[in-house]
MARNUDO-208345 format. One record per residue (C-alpha): residue number from 1; residue in three letters; x, y, z. Coordinates in steps of 0.05 Angstrom, whole numbers, plus 5000, padded with zeros to 4 digits. Example, Ala and Ser with C-alpha at 12.3 -4.5 7.8 and 13.67 -1.06 7.14 Angstrom:
REM residues 2
REC  dopa  roti     u     v     w
REC     1   ALA  5246  4910  5156
REC     2   SER  5273  4979  5143
REM end
This chain:
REM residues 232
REC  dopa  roti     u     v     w
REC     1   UNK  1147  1017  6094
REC     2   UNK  1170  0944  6087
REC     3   UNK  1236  0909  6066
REC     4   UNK  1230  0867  6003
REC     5   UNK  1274  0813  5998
REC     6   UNK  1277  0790  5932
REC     7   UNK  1308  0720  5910
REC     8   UNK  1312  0693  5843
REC     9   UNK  1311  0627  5818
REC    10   UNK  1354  0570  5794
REC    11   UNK  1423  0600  5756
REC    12   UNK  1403  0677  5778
REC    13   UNK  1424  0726  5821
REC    14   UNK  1408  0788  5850
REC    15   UNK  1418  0821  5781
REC    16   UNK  1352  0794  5755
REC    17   UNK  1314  0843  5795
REC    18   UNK  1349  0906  5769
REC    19   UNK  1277  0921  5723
REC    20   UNK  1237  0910  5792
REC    21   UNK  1276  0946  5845
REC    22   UNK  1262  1016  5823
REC    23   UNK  1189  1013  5827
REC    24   UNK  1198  0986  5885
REC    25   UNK  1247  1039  5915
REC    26   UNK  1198  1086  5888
REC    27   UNK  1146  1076  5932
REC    28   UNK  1179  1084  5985
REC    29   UNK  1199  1019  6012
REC    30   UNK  1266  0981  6021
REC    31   UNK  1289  0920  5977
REC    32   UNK  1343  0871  5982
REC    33   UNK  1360  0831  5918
REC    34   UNK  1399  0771  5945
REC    35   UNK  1458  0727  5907
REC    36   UNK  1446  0649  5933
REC    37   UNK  1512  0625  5950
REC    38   UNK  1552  0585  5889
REC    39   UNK  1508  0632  5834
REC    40   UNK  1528  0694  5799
REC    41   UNK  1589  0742  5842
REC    42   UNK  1589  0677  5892
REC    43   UNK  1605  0630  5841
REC    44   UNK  1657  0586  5868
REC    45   UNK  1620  0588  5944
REC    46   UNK  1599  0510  5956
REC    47   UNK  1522  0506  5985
REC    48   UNK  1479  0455  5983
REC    49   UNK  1404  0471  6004
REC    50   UNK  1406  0481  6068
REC    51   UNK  1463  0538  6050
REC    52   UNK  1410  0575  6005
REC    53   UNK  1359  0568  6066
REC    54   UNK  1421  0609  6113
REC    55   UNK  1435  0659  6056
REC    56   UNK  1361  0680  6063
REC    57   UNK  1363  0681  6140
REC    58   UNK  1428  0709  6150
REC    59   UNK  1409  0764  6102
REC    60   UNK  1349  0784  6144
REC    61   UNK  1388  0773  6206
REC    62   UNK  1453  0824  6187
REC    63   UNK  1409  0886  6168
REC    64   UNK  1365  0876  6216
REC    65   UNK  1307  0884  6172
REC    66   UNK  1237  0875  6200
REC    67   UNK  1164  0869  6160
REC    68   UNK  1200  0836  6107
REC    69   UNK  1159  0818  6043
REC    70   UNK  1201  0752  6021
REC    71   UNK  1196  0745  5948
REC    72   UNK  1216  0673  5919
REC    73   UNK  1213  0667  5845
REC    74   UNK  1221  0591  5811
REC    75   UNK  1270  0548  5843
REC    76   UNK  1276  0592  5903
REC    77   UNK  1212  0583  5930
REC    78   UNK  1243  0517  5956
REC    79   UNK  1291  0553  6006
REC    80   UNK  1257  0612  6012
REC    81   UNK  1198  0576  6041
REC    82   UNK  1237  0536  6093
REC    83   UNK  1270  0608  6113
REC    84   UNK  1206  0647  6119
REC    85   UNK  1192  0601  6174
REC    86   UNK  1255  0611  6212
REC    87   UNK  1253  0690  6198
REC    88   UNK  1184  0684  6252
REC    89   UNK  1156  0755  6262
REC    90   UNK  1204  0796  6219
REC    91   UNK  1165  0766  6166
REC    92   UNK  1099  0796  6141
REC    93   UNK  1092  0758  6074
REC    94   UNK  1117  0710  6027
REC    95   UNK  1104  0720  5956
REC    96   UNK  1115  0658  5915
REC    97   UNK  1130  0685  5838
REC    98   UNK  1113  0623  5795
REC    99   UNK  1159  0578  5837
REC   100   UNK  1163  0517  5866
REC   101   UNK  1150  0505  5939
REC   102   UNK  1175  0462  5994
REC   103   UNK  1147  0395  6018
REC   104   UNK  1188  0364  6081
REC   105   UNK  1239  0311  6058
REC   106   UNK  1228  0326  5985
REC   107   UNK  1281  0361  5938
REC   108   UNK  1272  0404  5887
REC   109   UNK  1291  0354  5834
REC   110   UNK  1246  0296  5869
REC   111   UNK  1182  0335  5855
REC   112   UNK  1191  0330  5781
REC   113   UNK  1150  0280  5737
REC   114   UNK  1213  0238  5726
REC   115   UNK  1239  0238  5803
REC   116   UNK  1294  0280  5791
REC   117   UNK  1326  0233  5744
REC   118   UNK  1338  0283  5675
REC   119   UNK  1364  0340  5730
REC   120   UNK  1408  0286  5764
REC   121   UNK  1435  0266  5692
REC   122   UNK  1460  0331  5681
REC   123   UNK  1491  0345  5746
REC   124   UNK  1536  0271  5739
REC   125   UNK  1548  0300  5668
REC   126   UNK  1565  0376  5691
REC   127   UNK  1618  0369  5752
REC   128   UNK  1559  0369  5791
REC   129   UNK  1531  0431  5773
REC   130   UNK  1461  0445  5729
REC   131   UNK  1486  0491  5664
REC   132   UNK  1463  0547  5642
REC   133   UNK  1406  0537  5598
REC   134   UNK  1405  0552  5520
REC   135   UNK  1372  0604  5491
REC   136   UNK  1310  0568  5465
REC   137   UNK  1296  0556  5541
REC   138   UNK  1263  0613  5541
REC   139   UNK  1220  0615  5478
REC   140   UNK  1156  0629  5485
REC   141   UNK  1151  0665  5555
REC   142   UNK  1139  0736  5533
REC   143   UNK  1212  0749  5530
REC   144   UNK  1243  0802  5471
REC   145   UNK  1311  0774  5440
REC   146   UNK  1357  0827  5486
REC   147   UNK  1321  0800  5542
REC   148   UNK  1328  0726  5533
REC   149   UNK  1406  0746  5511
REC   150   UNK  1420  0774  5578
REC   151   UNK  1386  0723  5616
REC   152   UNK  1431  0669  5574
REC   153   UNK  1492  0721  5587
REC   154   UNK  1492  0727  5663
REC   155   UNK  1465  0658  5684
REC   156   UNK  1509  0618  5721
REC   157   UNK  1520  0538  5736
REC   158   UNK  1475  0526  5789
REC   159   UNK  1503  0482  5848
REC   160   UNK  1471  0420  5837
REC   161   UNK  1474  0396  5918
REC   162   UNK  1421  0458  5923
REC   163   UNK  1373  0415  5872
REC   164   UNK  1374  0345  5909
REC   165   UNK  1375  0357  5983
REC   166   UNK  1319  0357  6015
REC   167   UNK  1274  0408  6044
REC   168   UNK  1260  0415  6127
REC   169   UNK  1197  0447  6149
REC   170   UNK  1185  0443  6221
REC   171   UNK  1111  0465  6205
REC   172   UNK  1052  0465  6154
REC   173   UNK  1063  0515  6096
REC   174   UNK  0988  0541  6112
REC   175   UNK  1014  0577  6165
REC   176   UNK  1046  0622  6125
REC   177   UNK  1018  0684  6101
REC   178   UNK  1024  0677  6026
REC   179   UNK  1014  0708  5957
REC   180   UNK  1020  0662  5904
REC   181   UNK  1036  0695  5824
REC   182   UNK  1023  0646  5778
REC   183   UNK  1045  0665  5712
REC   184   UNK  1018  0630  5657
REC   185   UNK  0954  0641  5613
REC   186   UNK  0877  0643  5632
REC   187   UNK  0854  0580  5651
REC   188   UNK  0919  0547  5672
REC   189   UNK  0912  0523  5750
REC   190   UNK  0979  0523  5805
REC   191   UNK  1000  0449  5830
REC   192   UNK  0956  0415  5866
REC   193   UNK  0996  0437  5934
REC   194   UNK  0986  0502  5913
REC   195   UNK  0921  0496  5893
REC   196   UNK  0897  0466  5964
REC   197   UNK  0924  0524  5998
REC   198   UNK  0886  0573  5953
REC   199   UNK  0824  0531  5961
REC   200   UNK  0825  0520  6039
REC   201   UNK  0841  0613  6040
REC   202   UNK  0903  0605  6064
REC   203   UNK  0937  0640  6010
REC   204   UNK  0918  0682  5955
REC   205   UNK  0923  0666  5884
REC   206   UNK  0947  0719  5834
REC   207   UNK  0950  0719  5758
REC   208   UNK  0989  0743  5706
REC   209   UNK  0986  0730  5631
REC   210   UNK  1056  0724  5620
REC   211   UNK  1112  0677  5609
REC   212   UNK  1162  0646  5671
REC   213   UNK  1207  0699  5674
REC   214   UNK  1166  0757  5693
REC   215   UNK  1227  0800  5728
REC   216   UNK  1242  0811  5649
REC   217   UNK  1193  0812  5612
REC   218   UNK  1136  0842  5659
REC   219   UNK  1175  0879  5708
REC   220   UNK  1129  0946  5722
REC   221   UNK  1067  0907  5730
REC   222   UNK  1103  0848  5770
REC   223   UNK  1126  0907  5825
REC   224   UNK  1050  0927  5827
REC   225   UNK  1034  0863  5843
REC   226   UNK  1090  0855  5893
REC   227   UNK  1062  0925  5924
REC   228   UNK  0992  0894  5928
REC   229   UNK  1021  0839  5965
REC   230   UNK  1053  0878  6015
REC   231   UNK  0993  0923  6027
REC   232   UNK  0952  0866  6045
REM end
């Protein structure tokens, strides 16, 4: 058995796992959805990035849990990656679900084409936070109308401190043991950080033909991947 923590990304909380957990459960292993501190029932909690980075830690920490499968998806690849090197040998895999990962002294915002500028226009005009995005957001990822309502229903501002800190890494992301999901059609390639790692075996590259959001709208085969992960 392992212990799957499971962390969504930017606006979502432990809720977007609900189509993913029972598969999980079902063969036999133990899973943690986690809420990052100033999203969903913690709205109102102030964090910045290194906060996200403790929620993940602390999480681990409290229960105790050991062999733990740490699933990032999007946005939370960025502190999940920083805390799968402070979790040390509880730790037996990271899976990366179509997500962004961390580079030392980078934010999340920085990596983007425009340097974080369109993200850190909307946080001056949003009290600081990043809004909830519209449905159209979500066109074209595989989604059915119910799901892309409920996504728009339960997101929450995200805490925009979380988005322009930077990441710490105290050592090369190659020496993690990795499974990255890249969700997108054939012949798309991850980031060229990504990619390197793939190249050089250090992680494994997995594919699936759907949109961004796969918790929703693949959520039986994205367990079986998450299962294939873990047995490896």
């Amino acid at each position: 058995m392992v212990n799957f923590v499971l962390v969504a990304g930017a606006r979502l909380g432990a809720w977007a796992w609900d189509d993913v957990v029972p598969w999980l459960r079902e063969a036999g292993h133990g899973v943690r959805p986690v809420t990052l501190s100033g999203l969903a029932e913690k709205q109102g909690v102030p964090a910045g990035q290194q906060t996200h980075v403790r929620d993940i830690v602390d999480e681990v920490e409290r229960l105790d849990l050991r062999d733990v499968v740490l699933v990032a998806h999007s946005y939370a690849g960025v502190p999940a990656g920083q805390a799968a090197e402070r979790i040390g040998k509880r730790l037996a895999r990271v899976v990366f679900v179509d997500s962004d990962v961390p580079v030392d002294g980078e934010s999340f915002a920085g990596a983007w084409p425009d340097g974080g500028a369109g993200v850190e226009a909307s946080l001056a005009e949003n009290n600081g936070f990043w809004p909830p995005a519209p449905a159209s957001h979500y066109d074209g990822h595989g989604l059915t109308e119910r799901q892309i309502a409920r996504i728009v229903a339960d997101s929450t501002p995200h805490p925009g401190r979380t988005l322009t800190e930077p990441a710490v890494l105290s050592g090369p992301l190659s020496s993690l043991r990795a499974t990255y999901v890249l969700c997108a059609p054939a012949g798309e390639e991850p980031d060229d950080d990504v990619a390197q790692l793939v190249a050089d075996g250090h992680w494994r590259l997995v594919r699936m033909d759907t949109g961004h959001w796969p918790m929703f709208s693949r959520p039986r085969e994205l367990a079986q991947v998450l299962l294939d992960a873990a047995g490896e």
